[in-house]
SEZADO-300552 format. One record per atom (N, C-alpha, C): x, y, z; residue in three letters. Coordinates in steps of 0.001 Angstrom, whole numbers, plus 500000, padded with zeros to 6 digits. Example, Ala and Ser with C-alpha at 12.3 -4.5 7.8 and 13.67 -1.06 7.14 Angstrom:
513190494310507800ALA/512300495500507800ALA/513200496700507800ALA/512850497750507080SER/513670498940507140SER/512900500030507870SER/
This chain:
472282519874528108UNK/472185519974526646UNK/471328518832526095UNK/470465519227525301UNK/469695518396524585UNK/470223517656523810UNK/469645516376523658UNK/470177515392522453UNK/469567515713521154UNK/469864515570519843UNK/469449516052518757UNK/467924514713518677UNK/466916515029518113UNK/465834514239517684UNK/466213513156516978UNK/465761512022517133UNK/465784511320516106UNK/465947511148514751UNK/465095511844514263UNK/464507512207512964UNK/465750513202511950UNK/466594513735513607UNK/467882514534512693UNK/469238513713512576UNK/468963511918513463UNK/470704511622513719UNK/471063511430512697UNK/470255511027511482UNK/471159510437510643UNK/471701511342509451UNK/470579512582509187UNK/471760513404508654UNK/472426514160508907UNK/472683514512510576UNK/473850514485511140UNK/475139513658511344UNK/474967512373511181UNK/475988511472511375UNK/476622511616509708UNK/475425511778508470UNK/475726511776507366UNK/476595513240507062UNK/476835514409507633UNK/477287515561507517UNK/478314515772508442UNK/478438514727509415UNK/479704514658510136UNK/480675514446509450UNK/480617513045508720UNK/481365511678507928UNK/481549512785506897UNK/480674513871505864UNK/481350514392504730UNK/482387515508505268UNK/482048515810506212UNK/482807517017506796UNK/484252516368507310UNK/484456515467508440UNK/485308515113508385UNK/486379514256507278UNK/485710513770506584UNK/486198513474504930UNK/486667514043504242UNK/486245515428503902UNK/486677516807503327UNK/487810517430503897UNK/487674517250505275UNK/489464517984505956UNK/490287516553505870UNK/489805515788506193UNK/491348514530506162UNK/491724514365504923UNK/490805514687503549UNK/491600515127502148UNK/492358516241501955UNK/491762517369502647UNK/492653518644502300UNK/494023518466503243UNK/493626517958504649UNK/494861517622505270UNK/496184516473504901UNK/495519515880503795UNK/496224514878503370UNK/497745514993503528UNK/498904515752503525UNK/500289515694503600UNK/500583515781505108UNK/499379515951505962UNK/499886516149507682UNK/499490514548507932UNK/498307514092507668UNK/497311513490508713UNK/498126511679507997UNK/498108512067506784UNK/498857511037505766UNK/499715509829506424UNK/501338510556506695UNK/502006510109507050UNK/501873510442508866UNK/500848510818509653UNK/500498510348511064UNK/499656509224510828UNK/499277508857510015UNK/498720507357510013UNK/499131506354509968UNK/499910507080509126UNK/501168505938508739UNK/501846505273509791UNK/502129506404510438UNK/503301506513511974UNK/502341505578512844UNK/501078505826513240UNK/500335505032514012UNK/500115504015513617UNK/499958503280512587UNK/499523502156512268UNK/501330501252512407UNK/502214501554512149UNK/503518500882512061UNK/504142501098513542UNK/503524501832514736UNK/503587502246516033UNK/502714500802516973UNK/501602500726515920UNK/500603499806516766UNK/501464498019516045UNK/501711498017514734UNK/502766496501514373UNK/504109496174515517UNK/504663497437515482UNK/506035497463516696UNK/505642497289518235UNK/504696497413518843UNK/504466498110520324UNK/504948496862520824UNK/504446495641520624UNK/505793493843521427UNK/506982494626521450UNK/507778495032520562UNK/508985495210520586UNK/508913496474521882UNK/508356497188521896UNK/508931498242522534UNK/508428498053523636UNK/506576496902524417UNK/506767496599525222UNK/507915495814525924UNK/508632494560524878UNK/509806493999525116UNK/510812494800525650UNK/511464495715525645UNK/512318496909525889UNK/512685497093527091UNK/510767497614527336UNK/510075498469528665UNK/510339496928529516UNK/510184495636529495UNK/510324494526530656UNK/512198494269530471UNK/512463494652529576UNK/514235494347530035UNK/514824495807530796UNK/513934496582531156UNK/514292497868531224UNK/514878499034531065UNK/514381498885529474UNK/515085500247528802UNK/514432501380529513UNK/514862502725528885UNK/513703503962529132UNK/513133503877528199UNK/511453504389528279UNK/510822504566526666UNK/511556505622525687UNK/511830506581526449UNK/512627507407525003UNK/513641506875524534UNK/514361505973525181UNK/515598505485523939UNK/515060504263523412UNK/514132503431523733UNK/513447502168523068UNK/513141503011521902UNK/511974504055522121UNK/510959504350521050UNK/512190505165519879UNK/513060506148520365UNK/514566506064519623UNK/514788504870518430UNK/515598504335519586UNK/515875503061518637UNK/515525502695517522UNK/513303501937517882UNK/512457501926517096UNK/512594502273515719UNK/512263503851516410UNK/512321505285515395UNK/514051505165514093UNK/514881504624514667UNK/515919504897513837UNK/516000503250512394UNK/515832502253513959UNK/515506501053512508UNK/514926501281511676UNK/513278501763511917UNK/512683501685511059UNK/513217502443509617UNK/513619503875510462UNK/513775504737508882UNK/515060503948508046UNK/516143503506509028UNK/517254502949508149UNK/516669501812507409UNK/515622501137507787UNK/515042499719506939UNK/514651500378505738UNK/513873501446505812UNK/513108501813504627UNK/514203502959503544UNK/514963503065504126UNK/516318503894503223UNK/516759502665502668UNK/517112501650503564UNK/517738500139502861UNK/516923499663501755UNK/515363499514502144UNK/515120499316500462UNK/515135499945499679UNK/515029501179500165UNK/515057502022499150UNK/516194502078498074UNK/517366502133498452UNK/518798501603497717UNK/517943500629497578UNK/517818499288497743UNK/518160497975497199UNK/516840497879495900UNK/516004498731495822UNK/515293498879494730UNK/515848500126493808UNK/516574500738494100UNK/517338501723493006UNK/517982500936491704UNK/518337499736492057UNK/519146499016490852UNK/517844498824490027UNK/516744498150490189UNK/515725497428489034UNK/514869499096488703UNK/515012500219489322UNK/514441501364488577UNK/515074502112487793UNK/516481502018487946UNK/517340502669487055UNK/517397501484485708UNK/517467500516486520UNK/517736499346485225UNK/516592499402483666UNK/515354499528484773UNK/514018499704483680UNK/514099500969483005UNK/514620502165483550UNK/514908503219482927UNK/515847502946481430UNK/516784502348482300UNK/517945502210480905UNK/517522501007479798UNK/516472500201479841UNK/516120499416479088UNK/514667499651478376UNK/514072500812478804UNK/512529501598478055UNK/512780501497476488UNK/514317501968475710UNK/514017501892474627UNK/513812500159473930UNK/514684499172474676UNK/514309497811474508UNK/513013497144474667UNK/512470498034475849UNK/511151497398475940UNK/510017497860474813UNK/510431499056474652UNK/509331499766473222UNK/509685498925472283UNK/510844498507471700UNK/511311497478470509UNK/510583496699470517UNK/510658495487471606UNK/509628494375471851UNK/508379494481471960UNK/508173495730472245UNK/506526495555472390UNK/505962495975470895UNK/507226496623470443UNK/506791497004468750UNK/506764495946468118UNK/507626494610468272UNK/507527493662467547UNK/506634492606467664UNK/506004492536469219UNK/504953492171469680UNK/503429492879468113UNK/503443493695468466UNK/502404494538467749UNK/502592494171466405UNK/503728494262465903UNK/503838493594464310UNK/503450492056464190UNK/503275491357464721UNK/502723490022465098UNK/501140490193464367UNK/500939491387465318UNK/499092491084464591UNK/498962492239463849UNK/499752492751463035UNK/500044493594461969UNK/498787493655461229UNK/498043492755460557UNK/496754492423460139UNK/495533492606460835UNK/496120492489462036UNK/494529493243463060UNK/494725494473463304UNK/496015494982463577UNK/496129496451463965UNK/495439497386462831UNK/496530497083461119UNK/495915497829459815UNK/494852497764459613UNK/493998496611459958UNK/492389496873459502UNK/492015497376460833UNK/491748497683462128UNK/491489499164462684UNK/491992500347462035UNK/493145500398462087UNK/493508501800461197UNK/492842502409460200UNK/492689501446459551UNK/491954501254458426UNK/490464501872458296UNK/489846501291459019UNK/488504501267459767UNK/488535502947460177UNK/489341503542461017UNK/489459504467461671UNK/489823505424461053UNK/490484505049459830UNK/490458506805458725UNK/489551507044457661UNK/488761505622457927UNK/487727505937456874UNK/486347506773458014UNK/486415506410458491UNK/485263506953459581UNK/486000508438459626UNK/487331508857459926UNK/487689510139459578UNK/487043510517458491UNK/487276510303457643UNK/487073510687456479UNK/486014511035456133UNK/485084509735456424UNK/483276510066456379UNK/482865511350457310UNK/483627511738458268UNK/483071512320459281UNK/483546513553458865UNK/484791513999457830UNK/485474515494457507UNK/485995515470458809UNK/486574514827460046UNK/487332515003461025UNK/489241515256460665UNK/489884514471459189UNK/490885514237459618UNK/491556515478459324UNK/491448516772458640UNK/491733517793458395UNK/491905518424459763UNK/490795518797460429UNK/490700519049461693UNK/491716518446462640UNK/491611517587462883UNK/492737516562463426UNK/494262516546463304UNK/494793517227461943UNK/495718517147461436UNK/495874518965462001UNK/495070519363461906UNK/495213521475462329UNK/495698521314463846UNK/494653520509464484UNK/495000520203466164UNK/495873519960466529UNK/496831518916465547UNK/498026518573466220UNK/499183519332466251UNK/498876520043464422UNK/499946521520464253UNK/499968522414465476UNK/498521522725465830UNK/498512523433466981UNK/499434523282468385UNK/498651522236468647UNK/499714521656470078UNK/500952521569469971UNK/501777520652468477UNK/503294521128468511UNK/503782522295468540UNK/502837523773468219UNK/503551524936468163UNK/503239525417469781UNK/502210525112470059UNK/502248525014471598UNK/503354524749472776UNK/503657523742472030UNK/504496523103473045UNK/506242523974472578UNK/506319524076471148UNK/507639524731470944UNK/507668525959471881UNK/506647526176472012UNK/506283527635472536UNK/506308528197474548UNK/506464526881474864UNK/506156526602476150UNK/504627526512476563UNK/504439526742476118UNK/502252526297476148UNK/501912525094476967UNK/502386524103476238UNK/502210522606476590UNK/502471521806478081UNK/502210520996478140UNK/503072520407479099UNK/504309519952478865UNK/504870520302480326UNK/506373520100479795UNK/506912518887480993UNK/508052518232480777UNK/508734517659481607UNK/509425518186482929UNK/509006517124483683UNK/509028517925485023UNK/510879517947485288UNK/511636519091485781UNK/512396519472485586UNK/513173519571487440UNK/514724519811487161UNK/515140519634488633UNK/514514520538489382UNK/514145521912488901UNK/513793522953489967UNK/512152522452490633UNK/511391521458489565UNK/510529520753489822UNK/510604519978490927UNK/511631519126490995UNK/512024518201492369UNK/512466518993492961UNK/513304519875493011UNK/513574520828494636UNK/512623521443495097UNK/511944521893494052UNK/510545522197494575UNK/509410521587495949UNK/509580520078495312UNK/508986519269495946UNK/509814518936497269UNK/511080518669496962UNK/511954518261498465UNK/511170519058499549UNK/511149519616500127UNK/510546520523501181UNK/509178519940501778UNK/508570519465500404UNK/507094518767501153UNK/507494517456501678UNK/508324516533500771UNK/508441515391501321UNK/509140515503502688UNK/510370516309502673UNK/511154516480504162UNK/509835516575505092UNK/509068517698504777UNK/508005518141505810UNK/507156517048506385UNK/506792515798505542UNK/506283514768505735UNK/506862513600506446UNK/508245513455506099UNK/508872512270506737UNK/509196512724508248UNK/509448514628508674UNK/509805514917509658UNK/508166514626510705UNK/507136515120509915UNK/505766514514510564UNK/505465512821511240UNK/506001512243510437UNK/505780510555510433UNK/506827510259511411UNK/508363510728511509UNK/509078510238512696UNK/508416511082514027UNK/508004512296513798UNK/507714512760514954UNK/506225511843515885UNK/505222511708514798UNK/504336510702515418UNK/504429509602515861UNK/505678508851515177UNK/505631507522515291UNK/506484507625516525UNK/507736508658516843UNK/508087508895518620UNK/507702509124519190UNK/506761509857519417UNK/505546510376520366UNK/504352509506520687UNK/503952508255519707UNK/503028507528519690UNK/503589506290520566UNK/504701505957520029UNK/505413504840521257UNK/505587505490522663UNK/506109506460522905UNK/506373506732524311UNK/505008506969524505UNK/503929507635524195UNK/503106507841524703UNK/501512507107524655UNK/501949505859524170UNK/500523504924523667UNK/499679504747524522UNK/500140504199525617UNK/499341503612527096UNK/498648504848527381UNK/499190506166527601UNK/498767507557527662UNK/496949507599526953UNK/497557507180525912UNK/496664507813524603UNK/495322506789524658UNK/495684505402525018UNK/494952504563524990UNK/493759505061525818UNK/494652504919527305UNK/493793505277528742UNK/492705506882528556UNK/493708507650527772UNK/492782508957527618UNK/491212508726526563UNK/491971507704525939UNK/490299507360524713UNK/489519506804525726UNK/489856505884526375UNK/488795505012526766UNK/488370505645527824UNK/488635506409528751UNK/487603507210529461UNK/487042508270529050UNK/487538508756527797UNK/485999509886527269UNK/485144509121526291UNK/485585507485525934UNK/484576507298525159UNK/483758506264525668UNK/483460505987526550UNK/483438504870527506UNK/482243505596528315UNK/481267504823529023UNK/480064505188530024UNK/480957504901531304UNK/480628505561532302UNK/480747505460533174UNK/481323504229534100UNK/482656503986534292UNK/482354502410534798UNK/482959501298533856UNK/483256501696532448UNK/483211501013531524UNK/484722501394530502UNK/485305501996531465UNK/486917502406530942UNK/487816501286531046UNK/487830500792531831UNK/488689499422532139UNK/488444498799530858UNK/487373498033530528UNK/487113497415529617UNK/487265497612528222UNK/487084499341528220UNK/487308499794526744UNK/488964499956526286UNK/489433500014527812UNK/490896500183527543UNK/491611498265527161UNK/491015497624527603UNK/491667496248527384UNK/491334495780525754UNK/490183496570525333UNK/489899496504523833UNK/490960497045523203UNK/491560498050523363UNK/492817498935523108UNK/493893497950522821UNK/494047497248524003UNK/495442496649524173UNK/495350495302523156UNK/494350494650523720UNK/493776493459522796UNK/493767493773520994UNK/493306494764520378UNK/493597495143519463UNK/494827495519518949UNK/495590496015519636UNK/496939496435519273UNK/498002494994519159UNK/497606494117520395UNK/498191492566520366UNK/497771491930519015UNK/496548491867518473UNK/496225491332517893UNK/496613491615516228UNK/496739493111516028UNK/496955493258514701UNK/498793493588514610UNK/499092493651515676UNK/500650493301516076UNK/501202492006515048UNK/500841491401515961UNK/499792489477515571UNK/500259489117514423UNK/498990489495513421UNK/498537489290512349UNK/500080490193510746UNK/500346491116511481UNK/501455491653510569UNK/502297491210510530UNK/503365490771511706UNK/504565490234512189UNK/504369488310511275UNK/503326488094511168UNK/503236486828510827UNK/503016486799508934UNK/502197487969508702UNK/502496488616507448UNK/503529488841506845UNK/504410489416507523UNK/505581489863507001UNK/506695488481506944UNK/506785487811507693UNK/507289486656507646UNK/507145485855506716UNK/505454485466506370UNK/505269484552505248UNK/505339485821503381UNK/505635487029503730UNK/505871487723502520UNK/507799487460502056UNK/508396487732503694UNK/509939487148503430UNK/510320485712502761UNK/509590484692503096UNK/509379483580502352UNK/509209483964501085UNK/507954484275500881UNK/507869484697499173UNK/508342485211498597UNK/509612486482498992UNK/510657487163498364UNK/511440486402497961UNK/512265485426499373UNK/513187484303498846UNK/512458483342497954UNK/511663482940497576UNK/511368481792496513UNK/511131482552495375UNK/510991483635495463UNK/511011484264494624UNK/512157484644493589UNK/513352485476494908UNK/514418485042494190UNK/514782484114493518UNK/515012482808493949UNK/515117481602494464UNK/514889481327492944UNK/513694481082492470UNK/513080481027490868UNK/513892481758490111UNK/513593483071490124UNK/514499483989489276UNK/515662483850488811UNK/516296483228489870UNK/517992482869489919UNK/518135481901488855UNK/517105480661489304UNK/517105479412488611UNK/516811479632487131UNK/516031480370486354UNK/515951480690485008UNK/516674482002484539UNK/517874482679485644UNK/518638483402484815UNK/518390484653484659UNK/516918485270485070UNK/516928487365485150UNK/517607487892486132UNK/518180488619485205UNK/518940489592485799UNK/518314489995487412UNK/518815490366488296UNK/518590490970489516UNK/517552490434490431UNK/518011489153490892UNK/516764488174491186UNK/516457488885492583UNK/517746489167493431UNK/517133489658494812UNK/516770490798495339UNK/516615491436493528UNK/515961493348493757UNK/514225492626493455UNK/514284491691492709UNK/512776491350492710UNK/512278490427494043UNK/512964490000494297UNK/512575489461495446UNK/511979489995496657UNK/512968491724496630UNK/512899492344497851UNK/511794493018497338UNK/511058493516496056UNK/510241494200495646UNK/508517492929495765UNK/508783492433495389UNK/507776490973495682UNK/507463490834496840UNK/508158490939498017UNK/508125490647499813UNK/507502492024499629UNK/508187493268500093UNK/507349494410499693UNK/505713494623499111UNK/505538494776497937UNK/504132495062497146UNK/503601493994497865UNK/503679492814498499UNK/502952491647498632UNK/501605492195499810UNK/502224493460500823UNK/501765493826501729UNK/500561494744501074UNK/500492495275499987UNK/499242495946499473UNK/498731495060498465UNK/497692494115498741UNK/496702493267498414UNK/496705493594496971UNK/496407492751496306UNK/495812492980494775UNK/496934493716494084UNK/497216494937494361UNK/497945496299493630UNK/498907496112493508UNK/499367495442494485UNK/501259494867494621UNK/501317493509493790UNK/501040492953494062UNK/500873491612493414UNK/501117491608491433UNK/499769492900491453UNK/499422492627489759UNK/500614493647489327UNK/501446494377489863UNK/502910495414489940UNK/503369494606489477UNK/504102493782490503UNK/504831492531490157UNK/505113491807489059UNK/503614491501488462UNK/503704490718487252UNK/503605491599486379UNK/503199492904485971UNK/503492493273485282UNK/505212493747485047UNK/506025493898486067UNK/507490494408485934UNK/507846493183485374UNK/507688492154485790UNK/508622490621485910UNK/508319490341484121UNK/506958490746483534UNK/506348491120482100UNK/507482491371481417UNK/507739492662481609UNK/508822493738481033UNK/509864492870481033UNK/510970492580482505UNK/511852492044482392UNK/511962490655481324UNK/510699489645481392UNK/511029489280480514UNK/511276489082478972UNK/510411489913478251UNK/510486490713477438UNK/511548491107477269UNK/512931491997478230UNK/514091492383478058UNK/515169491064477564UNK/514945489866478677UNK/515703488677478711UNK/515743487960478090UNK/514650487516477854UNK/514260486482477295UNK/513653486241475633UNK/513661484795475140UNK/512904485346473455UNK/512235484075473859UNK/510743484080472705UNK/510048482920472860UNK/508862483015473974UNK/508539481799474258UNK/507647481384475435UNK/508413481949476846UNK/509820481811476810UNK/510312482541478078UNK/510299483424478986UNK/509761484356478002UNK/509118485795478353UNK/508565485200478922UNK/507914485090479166UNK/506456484592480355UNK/507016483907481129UNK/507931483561481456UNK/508145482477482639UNK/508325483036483703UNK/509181484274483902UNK/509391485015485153UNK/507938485145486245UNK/507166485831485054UNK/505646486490485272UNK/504683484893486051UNK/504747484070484798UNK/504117482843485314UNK/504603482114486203UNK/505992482157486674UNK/506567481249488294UNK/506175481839489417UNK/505918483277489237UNK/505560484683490189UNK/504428484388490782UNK/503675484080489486UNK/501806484077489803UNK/501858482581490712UNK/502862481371490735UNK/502304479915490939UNK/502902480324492651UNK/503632480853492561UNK/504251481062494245UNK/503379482118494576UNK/502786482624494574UNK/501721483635494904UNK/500702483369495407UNK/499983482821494159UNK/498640481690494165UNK/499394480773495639UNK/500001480130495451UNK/500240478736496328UNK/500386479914498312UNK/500629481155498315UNK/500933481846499474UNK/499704481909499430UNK/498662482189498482UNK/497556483146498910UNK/496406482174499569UNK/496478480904498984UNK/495354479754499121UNK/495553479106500086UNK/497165478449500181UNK/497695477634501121UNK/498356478232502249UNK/499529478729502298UNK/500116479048503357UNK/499601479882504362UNK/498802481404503595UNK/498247482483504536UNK/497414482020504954UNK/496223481505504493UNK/495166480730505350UNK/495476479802506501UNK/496420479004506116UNK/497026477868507264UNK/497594478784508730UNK/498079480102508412UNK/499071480178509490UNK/498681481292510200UNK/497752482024509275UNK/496784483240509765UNK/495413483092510332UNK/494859481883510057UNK/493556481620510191UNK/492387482220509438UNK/491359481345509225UNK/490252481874508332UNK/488573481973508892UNK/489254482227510504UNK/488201482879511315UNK/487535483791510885UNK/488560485429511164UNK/488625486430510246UNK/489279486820509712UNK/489179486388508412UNK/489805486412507490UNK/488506487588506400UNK/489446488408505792UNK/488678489841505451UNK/488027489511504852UNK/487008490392504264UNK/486043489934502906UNK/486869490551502022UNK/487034489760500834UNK/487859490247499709UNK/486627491745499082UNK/485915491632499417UNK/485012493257498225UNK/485420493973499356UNK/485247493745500560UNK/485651495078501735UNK/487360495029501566UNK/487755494381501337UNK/489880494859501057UNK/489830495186499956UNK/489213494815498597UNK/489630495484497739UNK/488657497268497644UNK/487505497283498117UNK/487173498903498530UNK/487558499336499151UNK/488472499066500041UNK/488723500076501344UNK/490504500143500958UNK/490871499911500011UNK/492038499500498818UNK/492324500499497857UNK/491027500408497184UNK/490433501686496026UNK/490672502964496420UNK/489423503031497648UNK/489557504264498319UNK/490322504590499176UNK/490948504167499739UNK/492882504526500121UNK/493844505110499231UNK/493925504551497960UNK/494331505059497140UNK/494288506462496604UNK/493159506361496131UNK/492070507470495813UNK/492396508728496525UNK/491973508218498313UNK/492052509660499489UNK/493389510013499154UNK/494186508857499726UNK/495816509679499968UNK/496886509372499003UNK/496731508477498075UNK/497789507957497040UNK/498375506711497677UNK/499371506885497594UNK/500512505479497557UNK/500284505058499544UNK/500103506105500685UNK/500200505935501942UNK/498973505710502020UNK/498177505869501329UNK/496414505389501490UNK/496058504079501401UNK/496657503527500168UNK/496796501638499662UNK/497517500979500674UNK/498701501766501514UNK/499766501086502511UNK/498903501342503866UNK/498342502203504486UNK/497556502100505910UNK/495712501192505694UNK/495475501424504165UNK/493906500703504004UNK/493891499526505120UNK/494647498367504276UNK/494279497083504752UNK/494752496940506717UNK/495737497785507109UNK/495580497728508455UNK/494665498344509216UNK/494580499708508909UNK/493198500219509328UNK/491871499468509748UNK/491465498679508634UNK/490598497917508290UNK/490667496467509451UNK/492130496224509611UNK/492472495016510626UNK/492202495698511961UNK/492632496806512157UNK/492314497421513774UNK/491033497464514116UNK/490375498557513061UNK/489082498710513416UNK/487890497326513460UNK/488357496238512681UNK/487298494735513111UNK/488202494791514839UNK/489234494522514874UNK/489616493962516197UNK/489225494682517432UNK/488820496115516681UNK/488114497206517949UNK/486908496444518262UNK/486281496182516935UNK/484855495771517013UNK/484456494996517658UNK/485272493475517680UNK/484741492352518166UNK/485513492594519697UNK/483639492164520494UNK/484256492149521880UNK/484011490538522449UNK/485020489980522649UNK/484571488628522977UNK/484449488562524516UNK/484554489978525321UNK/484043489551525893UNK/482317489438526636UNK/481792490257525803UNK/480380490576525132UNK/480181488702525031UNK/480623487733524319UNK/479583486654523917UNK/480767485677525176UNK/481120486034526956UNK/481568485352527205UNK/482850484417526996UNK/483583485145526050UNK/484985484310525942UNK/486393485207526313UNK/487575484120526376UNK/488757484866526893UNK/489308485607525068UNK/489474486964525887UNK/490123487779524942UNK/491109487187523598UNK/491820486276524355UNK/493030486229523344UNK/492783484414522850UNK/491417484387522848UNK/491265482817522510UNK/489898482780521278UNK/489195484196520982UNK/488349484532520345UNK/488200484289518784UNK/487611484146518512UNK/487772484580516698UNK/487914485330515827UNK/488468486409516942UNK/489016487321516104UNK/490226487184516346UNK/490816485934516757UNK/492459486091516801UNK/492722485603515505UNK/493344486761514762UNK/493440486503513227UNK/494251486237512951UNK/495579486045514088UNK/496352485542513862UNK/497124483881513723UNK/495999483546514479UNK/496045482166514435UNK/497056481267514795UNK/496880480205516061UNK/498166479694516609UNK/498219478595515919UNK/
């Protein structure tokens, strides 16, 4: 078989990339949460190599695995039920405050208003405007409108999510017992001749490495939950160690989690607090944050490779974007595997696990 010309690779490579782009969106509720499963398969594999040298079997290690994990993520799940019901039951308090907020600049708001019905006016819009809205309320009396999504709405949905979480345990069991499998099978069809060994130690080396880099993540995010609490407690909001556990959490999606954070801790104080206080929750949040993001993660992770902030926050965006909420949560690891695929140290002569791409840093 002939190789394609030159002159055609690249808009072939360019019609590959849209094509395969186009099904991993439409596939989005299968492929979604198998990413998921693989990427939290490749953070665990120490543990489950650990297992395999005390000599478990892999099916009851990868078991096991399989059962912590989901009970961890049911556990937060309760332990964040209190601060979502809580914000629920305090929406009409927070509209108060933010109404009284707004009466503050009462004088800037009325002269827009102001501004804005005279331009009606000049324009013969507000008649119109005033027909439109008659419209839509009879709309909506009418069932027309949009309406509030309703229980038969969520049972509706139960079925997809079941269908999804039963996808994600099934990959993430099948991916542990069968990794070494999966590894060895890539690297000899993608590999020249001769050159499987090597592609397979890239495998392993990568998987060590962003193992690595999470496990040490997650550690310095548990820190930041507790000081987090820790603060909270000390000035008195309500439910310091549902924010805490929500703070350790979001901390793991860059940027998105973070600015979550301060905006909830916003609200809460707003609920709690009167005065300059309001802000204190929000502003102790940002100084333990700042102080993780500059000082500690750099110190203990290393700033070998250390990401480019425009490539984490695009590959962030568009995570989002492709798959929603599991798109922002696999971006930034994705992104950690595939550099650690990349760099071969042993290409410029050095030992694997002494390179600069150990991002994890001893």
């Amino acid at each position: 078989m002939k190789s394609a010309p030159d002159s055609l690779r690249v808009p072939l490579v360019i019609l590959a990339v849209i094509a395969t782009g186009t099904v991993l969106r439409i596939a989005s509720d299968i492929v979604a949460p198998m990413t998921l499963a693989v990427v939290i398969g490749i953070i665990v594999a120490p543990v489950m190599d650990g297992f395999r040298r005390v000599g478990l079997p892999e099916g009851f290690s990868a078991t096991l695995i399989l059962v912590v994990t989901v009970a961890g993520l049911a556990a937060l799940g309760f332990a964040l039920e209190p601060l979502f019901w809580r914000i629920v039951d305090e929406l009409p308090t927070i509209r108060l405050e933010l109404r009284g907020l707004v009466y503050q600049f009462q004088g800037v708001i009325q002269g827009i208003g102001d501004a804005q019905e005279e331009m009606q006016q000049a324009l013969g819009a507000a008649q119109e405007a005033a027909e439109s809205t008659a419209e839509e309320a009879d709309g909506e009396g009418e069932g027309g409108g949009p309406k509030i999504p309703s229980l038969s709405d969520a049972i509706f949905l139960a079925p997809i999510v079941l269908g999804q979480f039963l996808i994600f345990a099934g990959t993430l069991y099948f991916f542990l017992v069968t990794r070494h499998r999966v590894y060895a099978a890539l690297a000899q069809r993608l590999s020249d001749l001769g050159e499987s060994t090597r592609l397979l130690s890239r495998f392993h080396r990568a998987e060590y490495l962003v193992s690595r880099y999470f496990i040490t993540i997650a550690c310095i995010n548990a820190v930041l939950g507790l000081a987090t609490a820790g603060y909270l407690t000390a000035i008195g909001l309500p439910l310091p160690l549902v924010w805490g556990a929500a703070a350790a959490i979001l901390n793991f999606v860059l940027y998105v989690g973070p600015a979550c954070v301060v905006a909830g801790l916003l609200l809460s104080g707003l609920i709690a607090f009167d005065g300059l206080m309001v802000l204190a929750p929000a502003a102790g949040y940002l100084c333990l944050n700042m102080t993780e993001a500059q000082f500690v993660t750099p110190s203990l992770v290393g700033k070998h490779v250390s990401l480019n902030p425009l490539l984490v926050f695009t590959a962030l965006c568009f995570g989002i974007w492709f798959w929603g909420p599991i798109g922002g949560i696999v971006a930034i690891p994705v992104i950690v595997i595939i550099m650690a695929l990349l760099d071969d140290p042993a290409s410029r002569g050095r030992d694997p696990m002494s390179s600069r791409a150990d991002i994890a840093g001893s």
